[in-house]
Backbone bond lengths (Angstrom), bond angles and torsions (degrees), N, CA, C in turn:
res aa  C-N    CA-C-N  psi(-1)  N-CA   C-N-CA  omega(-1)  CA-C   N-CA-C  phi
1 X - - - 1.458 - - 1.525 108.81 -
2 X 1.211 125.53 112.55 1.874 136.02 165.58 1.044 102.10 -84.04
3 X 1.460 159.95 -52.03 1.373 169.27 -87.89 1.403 95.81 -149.60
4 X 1.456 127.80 119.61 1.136 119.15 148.91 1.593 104.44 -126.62
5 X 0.998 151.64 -22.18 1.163 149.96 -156.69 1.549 106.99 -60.98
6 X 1.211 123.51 116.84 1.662 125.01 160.74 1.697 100.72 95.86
7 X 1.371 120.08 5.51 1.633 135.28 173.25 1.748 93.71 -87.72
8 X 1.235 85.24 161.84 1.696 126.61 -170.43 1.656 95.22 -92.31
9 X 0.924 108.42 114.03 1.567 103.89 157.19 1.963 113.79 -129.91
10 X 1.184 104.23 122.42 1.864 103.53 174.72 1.578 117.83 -105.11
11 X 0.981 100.78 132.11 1.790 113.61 -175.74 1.188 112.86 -100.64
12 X 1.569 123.51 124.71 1.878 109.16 164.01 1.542 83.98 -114.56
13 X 1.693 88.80 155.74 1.480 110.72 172.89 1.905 101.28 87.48
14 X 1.525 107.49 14.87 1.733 101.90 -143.96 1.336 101.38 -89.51
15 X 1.945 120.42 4.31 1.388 89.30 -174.04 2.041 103.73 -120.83
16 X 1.243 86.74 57.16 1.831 105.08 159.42 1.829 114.51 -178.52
17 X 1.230 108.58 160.49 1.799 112.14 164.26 1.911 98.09 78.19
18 X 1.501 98.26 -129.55 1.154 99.04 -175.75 1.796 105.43 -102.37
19 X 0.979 147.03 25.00 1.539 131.16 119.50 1.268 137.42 -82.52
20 X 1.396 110.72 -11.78 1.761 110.97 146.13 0.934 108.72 -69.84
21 X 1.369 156.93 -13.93 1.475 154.73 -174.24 1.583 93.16 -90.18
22 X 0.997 103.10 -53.14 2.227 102.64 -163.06 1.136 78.73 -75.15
23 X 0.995 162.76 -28.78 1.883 139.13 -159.36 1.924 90.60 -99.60
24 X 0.942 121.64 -48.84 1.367 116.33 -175.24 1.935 106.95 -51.56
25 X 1.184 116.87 -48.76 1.148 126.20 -169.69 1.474 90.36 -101.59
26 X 1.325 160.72 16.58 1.224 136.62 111.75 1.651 125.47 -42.23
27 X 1.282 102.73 -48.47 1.716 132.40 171.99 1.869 101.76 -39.88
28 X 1.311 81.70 -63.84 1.531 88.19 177.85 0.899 115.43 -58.55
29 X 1.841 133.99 -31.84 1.631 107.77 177.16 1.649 105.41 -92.51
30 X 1.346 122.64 46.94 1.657 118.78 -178.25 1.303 98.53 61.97
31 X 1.458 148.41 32.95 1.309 129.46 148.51 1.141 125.29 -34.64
32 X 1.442 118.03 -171.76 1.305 136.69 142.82 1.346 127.56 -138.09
33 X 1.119 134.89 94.60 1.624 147.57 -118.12 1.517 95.60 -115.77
34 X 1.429 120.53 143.91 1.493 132.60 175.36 1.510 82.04 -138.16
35 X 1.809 123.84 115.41 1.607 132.18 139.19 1.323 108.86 -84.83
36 X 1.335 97.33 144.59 1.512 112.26 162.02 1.694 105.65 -118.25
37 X 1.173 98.97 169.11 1.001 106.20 -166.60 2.108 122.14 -178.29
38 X 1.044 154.26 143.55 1.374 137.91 -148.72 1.323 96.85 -106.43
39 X 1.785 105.40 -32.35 1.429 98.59 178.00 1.271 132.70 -97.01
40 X 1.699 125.10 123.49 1.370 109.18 171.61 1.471 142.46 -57.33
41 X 1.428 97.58 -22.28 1.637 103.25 165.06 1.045 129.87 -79.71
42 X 1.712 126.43 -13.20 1.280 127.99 170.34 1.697 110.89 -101.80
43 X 1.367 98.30 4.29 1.966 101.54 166.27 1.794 110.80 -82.36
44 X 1.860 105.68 -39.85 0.603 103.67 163.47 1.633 146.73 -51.19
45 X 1.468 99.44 -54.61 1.292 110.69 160.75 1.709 126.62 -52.50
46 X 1.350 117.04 -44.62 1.277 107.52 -172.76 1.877 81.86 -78.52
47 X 1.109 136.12 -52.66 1.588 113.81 -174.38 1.717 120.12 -24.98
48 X 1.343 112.23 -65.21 1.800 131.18 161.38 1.591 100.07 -20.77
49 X 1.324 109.12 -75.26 1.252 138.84 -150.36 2.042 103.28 -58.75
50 X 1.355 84.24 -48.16 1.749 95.02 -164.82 1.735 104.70 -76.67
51 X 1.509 109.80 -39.10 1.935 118.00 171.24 1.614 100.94 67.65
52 X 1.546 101.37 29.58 1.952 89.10 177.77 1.309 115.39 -87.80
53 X 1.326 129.32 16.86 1.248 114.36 169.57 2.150 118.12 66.79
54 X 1.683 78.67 -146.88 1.914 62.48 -177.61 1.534 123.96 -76.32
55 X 1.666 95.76 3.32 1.662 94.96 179.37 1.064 131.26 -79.24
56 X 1.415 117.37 -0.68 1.491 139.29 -171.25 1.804 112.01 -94.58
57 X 0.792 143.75 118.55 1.291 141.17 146.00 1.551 139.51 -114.61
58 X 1.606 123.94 97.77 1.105 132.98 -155.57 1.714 102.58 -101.31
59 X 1.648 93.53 121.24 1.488 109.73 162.94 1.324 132.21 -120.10
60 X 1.140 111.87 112.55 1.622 115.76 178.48 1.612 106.35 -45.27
61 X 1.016 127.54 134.36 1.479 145.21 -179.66 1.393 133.69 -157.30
62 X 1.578 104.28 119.94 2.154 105.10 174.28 1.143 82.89 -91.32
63 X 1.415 115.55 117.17 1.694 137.18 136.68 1.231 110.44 -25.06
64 X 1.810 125.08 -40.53 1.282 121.19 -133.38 1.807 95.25 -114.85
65 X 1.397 102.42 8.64 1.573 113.90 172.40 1.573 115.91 -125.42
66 X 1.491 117.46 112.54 1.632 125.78 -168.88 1.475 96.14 -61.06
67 X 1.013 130.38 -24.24 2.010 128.25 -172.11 1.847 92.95 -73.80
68 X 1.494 119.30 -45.58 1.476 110.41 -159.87 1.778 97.84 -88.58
69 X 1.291 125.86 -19.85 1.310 121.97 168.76 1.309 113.36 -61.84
70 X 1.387 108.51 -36.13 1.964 104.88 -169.92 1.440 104.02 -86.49
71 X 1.524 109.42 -18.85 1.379 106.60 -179.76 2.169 98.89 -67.87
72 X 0.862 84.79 -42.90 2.053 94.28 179.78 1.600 102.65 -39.00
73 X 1.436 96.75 -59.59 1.806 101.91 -164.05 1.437 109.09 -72.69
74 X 1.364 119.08 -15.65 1.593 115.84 179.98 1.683 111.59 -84.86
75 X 1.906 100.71 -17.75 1.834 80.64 -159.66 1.538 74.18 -101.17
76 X 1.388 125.35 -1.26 1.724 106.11 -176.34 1.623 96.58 -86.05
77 X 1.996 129.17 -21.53 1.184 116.56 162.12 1.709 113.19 -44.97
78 X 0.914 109.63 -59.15 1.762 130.67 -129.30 1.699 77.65 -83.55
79 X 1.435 138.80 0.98 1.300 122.43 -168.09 1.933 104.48 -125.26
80 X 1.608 95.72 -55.98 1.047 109.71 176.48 1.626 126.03 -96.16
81 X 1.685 115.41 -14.49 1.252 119.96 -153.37 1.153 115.86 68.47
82 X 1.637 126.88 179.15 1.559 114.51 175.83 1.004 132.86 -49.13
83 X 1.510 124.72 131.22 1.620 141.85 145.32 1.782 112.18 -36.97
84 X 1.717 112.13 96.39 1.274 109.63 156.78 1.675 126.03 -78.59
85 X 1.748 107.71 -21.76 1.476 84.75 140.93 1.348 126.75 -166.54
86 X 1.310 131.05 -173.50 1.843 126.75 -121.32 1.645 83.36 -150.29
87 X 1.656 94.35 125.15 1.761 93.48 -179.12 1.591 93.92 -124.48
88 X 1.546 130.54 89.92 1.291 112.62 -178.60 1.482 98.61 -89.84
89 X 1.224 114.35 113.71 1.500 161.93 -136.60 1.537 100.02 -130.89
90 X 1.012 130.92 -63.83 1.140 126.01 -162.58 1.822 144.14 -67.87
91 X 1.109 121.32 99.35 1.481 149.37 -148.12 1.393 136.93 -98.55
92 X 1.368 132.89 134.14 1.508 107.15 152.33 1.977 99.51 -151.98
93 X 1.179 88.63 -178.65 1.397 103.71 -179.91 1.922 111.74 -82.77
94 X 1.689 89.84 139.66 1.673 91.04 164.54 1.263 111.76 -140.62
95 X 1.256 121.03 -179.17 1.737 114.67 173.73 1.587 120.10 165.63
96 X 1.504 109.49 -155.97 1.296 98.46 -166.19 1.652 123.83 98.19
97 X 1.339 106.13 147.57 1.574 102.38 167.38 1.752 122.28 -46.98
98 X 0.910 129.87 105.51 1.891 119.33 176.12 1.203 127.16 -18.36
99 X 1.287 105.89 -36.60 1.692 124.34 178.30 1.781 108.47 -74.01
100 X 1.280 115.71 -26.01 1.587 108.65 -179.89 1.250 107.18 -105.50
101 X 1.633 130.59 -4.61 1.123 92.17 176.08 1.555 131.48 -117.39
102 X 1.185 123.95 134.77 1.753 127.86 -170.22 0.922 130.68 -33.52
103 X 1.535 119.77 157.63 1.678 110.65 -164.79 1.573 106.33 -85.14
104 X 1.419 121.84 -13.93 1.569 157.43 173.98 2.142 84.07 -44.59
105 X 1.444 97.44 -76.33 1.130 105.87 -162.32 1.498 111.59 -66.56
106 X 1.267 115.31 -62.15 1.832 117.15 150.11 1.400 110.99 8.98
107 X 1.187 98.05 -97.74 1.351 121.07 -179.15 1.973 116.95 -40.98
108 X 1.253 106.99 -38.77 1.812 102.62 174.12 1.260 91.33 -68.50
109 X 1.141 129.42 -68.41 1.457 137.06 -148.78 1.738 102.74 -51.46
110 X 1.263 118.28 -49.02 1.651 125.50 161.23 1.084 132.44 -57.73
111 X 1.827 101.19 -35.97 1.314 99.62 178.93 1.759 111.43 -68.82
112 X 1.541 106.50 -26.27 1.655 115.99 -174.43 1.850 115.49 -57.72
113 X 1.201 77.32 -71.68 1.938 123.93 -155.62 1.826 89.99 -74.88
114 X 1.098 125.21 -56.24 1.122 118.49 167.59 1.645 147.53 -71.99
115 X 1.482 91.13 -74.79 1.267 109.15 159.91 1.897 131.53 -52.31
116 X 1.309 110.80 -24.71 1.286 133.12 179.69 1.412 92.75 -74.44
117 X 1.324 131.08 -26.59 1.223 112.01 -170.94 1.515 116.91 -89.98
118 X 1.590 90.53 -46.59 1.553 100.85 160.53 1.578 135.34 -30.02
119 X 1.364 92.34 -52.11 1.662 108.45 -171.90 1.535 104.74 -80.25
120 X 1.580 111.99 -35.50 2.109 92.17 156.33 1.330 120.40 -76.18
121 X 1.718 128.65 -2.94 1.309 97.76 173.66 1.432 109.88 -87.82
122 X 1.380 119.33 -29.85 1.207 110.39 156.19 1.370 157.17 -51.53
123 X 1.467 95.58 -19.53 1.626 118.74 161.99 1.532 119.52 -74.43
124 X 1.097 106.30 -43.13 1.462 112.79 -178.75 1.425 127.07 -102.55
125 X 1.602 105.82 -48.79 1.292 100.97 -174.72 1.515 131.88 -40.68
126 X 1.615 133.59 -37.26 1.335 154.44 139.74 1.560 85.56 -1.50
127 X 1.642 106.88 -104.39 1.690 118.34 -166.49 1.461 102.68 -28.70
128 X 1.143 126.48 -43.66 1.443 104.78 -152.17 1.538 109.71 -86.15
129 X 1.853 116.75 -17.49 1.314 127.95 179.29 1.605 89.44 -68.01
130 X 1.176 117.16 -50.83 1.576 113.60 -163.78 1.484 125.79 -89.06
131 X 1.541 111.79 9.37 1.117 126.40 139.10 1.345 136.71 -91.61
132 X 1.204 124.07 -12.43 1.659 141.90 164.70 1.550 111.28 117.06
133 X 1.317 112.58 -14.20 1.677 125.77 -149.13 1.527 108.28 -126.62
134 X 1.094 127.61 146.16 1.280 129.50 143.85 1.777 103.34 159.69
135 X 1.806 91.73 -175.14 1.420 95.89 -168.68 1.801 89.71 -173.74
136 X 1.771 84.26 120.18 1.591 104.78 -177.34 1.404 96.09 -94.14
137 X 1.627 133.75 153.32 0.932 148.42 134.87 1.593 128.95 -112.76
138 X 1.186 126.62 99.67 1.267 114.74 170.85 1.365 134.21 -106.77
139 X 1.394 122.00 135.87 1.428 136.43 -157.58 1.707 103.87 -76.06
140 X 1.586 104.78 104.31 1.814 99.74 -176.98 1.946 76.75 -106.67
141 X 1.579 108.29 -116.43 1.610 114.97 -135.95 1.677 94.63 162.15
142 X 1.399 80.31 134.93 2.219 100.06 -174.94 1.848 87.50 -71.74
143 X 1.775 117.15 7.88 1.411 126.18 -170.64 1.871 87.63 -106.07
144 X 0.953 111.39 3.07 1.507 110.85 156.72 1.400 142.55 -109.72
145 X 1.324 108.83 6.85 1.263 123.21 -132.39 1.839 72.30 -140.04
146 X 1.239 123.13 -53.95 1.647 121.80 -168.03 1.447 106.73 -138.50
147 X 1.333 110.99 152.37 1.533 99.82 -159.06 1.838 99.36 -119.41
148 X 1.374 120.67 122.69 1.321 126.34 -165.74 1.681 103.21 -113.06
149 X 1.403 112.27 140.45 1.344 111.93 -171.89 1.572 102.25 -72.41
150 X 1.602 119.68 168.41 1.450 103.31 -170.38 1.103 139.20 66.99
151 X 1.478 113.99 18.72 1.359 129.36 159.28 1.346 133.27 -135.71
152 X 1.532 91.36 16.67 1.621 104.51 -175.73 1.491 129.46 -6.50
153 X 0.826 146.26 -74.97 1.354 160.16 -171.42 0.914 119.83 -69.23
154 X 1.173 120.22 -49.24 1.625 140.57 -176.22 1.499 100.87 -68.35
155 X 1.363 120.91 -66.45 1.656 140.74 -164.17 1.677 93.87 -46.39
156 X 1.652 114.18 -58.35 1.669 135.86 -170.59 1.652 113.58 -48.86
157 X 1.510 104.43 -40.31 1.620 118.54 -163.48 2.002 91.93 -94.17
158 X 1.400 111.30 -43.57 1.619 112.17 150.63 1.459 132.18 -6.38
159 X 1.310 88.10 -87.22 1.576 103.98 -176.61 1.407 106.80 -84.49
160 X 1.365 119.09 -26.61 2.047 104.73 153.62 1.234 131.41 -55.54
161 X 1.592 106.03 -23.31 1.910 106.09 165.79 1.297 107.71 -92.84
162 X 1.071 120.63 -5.44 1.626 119.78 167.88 1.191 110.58 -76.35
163 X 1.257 129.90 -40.82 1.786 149.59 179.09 1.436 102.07 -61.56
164 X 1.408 114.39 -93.74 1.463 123.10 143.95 1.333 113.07 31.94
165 X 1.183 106.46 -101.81 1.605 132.70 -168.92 1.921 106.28 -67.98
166 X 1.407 136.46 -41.23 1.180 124.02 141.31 1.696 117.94 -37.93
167 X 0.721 112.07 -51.43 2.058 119.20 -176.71 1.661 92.68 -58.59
168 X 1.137 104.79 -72.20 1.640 105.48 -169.82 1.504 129.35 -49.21
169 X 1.824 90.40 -21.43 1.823 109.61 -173.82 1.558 91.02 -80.50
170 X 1.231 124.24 -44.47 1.890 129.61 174.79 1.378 113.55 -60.23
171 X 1.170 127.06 -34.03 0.921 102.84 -172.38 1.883 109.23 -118.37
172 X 1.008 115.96 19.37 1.019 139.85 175.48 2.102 102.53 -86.58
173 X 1.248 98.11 -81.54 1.845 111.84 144.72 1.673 117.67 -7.16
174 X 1.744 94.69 -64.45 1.191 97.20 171.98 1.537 142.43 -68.30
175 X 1.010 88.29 -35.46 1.728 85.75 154.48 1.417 132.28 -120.99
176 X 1.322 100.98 46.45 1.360 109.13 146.98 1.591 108.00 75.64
177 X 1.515 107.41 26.47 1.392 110.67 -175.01 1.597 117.81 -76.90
178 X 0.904 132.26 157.37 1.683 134.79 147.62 1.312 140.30 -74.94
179 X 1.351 99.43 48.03 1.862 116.60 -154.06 1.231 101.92 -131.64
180 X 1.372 126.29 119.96 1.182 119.03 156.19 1.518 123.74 -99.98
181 X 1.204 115.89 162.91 1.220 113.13 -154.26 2.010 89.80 -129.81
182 X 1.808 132.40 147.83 1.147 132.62 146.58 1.718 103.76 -132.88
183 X 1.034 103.64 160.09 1.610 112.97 168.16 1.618 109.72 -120.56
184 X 1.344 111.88 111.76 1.572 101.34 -174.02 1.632 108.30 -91.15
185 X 1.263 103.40 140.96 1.706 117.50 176.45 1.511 125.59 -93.15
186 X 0.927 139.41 53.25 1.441 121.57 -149.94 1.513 107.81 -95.88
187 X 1.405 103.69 145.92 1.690 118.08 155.59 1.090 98.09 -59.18
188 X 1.535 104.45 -173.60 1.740 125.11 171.70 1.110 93.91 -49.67
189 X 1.794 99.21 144.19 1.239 107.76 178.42 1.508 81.75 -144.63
190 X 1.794 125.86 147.20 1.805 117.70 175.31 1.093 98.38 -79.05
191 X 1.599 108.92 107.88 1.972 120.98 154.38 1.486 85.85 -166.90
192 X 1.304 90.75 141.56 1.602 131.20 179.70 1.724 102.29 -54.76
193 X 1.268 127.46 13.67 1.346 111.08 -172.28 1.624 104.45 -67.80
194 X 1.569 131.54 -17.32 1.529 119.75 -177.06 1.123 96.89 -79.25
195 X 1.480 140.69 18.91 1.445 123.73 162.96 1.542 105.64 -100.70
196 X 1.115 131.87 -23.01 1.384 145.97 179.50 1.399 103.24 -34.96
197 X 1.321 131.04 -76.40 1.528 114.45 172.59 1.609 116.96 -29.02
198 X 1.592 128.58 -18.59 1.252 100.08 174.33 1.522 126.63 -75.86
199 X 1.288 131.60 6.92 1.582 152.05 159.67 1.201 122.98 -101.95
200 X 1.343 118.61 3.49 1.332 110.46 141.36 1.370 147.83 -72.20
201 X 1.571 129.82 143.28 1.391 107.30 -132.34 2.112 107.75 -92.78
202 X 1.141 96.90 23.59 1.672 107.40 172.00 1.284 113.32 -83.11
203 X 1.634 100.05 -34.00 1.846 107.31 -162.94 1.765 101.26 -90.01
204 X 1.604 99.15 107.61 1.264 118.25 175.75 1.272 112.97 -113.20
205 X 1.907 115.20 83.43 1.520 94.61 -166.39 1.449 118.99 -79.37
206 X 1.470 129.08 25.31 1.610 129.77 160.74 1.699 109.32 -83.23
207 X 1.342 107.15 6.64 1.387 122.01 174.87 1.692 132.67 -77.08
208 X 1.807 70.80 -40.20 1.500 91.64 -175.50 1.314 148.21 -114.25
209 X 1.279 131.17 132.81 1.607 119.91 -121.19 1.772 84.50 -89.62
210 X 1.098 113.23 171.89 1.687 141.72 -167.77 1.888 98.21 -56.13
211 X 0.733 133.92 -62.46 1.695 160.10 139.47 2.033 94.58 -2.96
212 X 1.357 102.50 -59.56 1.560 103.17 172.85 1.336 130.47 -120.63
213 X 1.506 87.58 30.75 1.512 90.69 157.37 1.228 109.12 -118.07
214 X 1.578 119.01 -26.33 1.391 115.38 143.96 1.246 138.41 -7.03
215 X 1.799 106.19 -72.96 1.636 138.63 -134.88 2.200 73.93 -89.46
216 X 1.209 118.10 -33.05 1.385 128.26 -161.10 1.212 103.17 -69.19
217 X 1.497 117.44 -59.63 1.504 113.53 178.93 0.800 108.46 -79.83
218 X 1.386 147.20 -24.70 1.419 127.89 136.93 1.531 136.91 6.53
219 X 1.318 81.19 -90.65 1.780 99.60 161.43 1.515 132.06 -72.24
220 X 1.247 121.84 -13.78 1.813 125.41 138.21 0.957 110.31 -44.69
221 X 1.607 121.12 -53.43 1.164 118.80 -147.35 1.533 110.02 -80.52
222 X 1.648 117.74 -44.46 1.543 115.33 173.72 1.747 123.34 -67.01
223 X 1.667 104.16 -36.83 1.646 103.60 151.59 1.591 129.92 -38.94
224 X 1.370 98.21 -46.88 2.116 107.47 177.67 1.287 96.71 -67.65
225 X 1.539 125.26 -42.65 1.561 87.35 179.25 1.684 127.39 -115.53
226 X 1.355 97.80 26.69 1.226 103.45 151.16 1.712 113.25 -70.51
227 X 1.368 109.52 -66.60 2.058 130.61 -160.92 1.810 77.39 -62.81
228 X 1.179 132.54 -59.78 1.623 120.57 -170.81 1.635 112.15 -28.43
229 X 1.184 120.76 -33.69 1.617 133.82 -173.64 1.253 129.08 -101.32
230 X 1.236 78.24 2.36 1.953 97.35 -162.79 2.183 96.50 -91.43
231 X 1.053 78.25 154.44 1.939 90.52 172.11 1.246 121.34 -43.19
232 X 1.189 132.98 105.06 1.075 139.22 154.66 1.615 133.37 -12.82
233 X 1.426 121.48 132.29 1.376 105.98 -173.73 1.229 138.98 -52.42
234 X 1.579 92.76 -47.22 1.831 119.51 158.24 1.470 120.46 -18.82
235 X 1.226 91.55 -64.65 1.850 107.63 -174.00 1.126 100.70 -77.80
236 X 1.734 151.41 -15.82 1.250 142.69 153.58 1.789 113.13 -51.50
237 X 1.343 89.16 -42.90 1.636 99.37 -170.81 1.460 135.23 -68.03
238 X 1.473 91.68 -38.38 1.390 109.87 138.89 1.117 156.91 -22.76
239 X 1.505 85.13 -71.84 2.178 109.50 167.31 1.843 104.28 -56.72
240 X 1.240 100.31 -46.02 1.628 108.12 177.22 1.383 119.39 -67.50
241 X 1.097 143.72 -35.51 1.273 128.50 124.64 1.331 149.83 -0.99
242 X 1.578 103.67 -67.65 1.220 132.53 -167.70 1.678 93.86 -81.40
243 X 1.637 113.71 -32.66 1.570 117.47 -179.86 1.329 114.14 -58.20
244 X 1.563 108.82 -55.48 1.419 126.00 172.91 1.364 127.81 -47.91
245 X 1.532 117.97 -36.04 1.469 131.87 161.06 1.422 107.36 -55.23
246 X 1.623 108.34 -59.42 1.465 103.17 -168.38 1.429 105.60 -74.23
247 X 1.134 152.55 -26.89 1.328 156.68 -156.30 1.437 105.51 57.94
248 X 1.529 103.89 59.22 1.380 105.68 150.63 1.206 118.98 -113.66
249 X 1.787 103.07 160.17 1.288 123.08 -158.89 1.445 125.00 -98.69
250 X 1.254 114.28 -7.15 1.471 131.14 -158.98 1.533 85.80 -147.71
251 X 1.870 107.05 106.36 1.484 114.58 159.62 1.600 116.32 -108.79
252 X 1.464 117.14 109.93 1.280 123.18 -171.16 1.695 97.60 -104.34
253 X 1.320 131.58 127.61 1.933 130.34 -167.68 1.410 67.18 -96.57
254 X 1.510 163.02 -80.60 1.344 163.08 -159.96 1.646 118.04 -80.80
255 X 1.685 106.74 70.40 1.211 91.80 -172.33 1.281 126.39 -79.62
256 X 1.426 130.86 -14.73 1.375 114.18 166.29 1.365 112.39 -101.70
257 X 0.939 148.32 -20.03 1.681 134.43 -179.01 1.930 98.48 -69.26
258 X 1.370 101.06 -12.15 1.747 110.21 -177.76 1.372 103.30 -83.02
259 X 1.548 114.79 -49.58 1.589 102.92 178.54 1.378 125.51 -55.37
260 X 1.566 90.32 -64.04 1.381 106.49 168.75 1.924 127.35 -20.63
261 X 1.251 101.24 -37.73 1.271 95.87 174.11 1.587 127.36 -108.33
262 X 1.267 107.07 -20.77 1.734 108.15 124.94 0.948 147.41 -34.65
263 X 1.225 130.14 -45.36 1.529 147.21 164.62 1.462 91.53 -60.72
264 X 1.404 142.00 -56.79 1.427 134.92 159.01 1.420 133.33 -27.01
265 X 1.194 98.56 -35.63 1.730 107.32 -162.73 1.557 95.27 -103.75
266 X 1.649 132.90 -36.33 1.093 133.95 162.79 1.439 121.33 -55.64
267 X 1.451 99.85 -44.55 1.907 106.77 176.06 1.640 113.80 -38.58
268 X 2.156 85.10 -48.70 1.975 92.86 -146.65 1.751 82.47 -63.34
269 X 1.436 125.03 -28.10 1.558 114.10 -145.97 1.969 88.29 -70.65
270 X 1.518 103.69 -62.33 1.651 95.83 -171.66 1.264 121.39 -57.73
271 X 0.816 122.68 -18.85 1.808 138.02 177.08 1.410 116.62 -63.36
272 X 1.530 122.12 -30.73 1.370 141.46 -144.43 1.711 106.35 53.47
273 X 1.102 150.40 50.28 1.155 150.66 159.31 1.433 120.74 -82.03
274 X 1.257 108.91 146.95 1.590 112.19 157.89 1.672 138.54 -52.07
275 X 1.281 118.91 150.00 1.476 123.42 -177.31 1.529 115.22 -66.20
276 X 1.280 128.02 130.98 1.357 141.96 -162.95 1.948 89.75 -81.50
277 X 1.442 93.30 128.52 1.206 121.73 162.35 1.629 131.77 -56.10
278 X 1.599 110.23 -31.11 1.076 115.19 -148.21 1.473 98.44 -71.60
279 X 1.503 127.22 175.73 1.377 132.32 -170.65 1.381 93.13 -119.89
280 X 1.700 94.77 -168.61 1.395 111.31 -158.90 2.338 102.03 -79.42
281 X 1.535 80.42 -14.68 1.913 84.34 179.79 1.928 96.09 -58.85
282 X 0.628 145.54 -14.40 1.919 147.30 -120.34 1.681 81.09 -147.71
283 X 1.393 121.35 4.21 1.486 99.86 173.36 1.739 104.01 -100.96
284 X 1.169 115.93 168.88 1.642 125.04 -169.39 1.586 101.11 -52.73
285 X 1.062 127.51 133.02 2.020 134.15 162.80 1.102 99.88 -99.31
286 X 1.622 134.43 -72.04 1.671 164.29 -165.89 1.302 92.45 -23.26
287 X 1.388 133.37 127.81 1.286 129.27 131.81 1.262 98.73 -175.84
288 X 1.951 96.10 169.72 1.257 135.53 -163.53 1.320 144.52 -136.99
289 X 1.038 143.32 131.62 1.719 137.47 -172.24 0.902 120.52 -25.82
């Protein structure tokens, strides 16, 4: 897709981080933008925030329910006509040893990160085959791409939108559709998504004794200032853009500290070697204009 001006573009997750960024810089190419989003106060806010007038259309939406996704694609019909293109965007954090964490939590984290994606390609993708045009992007993680201990959930639903979105690019191919398809990977990027596990429905902090609520803000606290330094949304939004023009398929915001550790995880597999230890600290920070 070269052309964006006077196209449909729909966002989940769109009204903070990096889907306030893709809807802002949709705006900018004369879009006409549909966010979704679960919360009404942060639709609101990015509504204020964004000032698009009638080009904007904000829908409250659970990703993680196929009834509130189709409800998305009908009022983004009934406003804009078809969506040429589809940013399933929408995210949160999981983690922990595998062994501690609940099937409670499991299950949000899948129902989000995964399933959310599912249920827009199924919502949309149809229109856009049967309009001639379009272009899916879905939001995986350099947490798809390499698998770090301590991220259970998150890392799993990762590399399923990495899977995912290869399958969909084949068989999309395969019949001869007009769709392009990217999966974006990103390093740190500054948005609050490492606070996201605190709304998941396991974390009961009247649960938890002084000792771990401690060890908790703790770990908020060294996450905030890691993502505080981290790349800006803007410049994520951008690169995705610029992906969509080129019709590329693989969006890395950190492309070499991203290979680089790919080339790791590919080595250990042909090599017969073991799985790399390193954590999510050992993923790319560095970047530049």
């Amino acid at each position: 897709m070269k052309e964006f001006d006077g196209k449909t573009a729909v966002i989940t997750g769109g009204a903070g981080g990096i889907g306030l960024a893709l809807a802002r810089a949709a705006l900018d190419r004369d879009m006409r933008v549909v966010i979704a989003d679960i919360s009404a106060d942060a639709l609101a806010s990015a509504r204020t925030t964004l000032k698009a007038g009638d080009n904007l259309l904000t829908v409250e939406t659970d990703v993680a329910v196929p009834a509130s996704m189709d409800n998305l694609a009908e009022q983004t019909r009934a406003r804009f006509g078809t969506a040429q293109l589809l940013f399933n965007n929408a995210g949160v954090s999981g983690g922990g040893p595998l062994w501690e964490q609940g099937i409670e939590d499991w299950n949000w984290v899948l129902g989000i990160n995964l399933n959310g994606v599912l249920h827009g390609i199924r919502s949309f993708t149809q229109g856009m085959i049967d309009a001639g045009e379009g272009h899916i992007v879905n939001t995986a993680s350099i947490a798809g791409l390499i698998s770090a201990p301590s991220t259970g959930s998150y890392t799993a639903t990762k590399h399923a939108v990495v899977a995912l979105s290869e399958v969909l690019f084949g068989d999309l191919r395969n019949a001869g559709a007009n769709v392009g398809v990217s999966v974006l990977c990103p390093s740190y990027v500054n948005t609050p998504i490492y606070a996201s596990g605190q709304n998941s429905p396991g974390n009961k902090p009247e649960e938890l004794t002084e000792e771990q609520k401690q060890a908790q803000e703790e770990l908020h606290g060294l996450a905030k200032s890691i993502f505080d330094h981290a790349m800006p949304p803007a410049v994520v939004a951008e690169q995705v853009f610029a992906a969509i023009s080129e019709e590329r398929f693989y969006i890395l915001t950190h492309p070499e500290g991203t290979k680089s550790l790919v080339e790791q995880r590919v080595g250990a597999i042909l090599e017969d070697g073991l799985p790399s230890v390193n954590g999510p600290e050992d993923y790319p920070l560095d970047w530049s204009e």
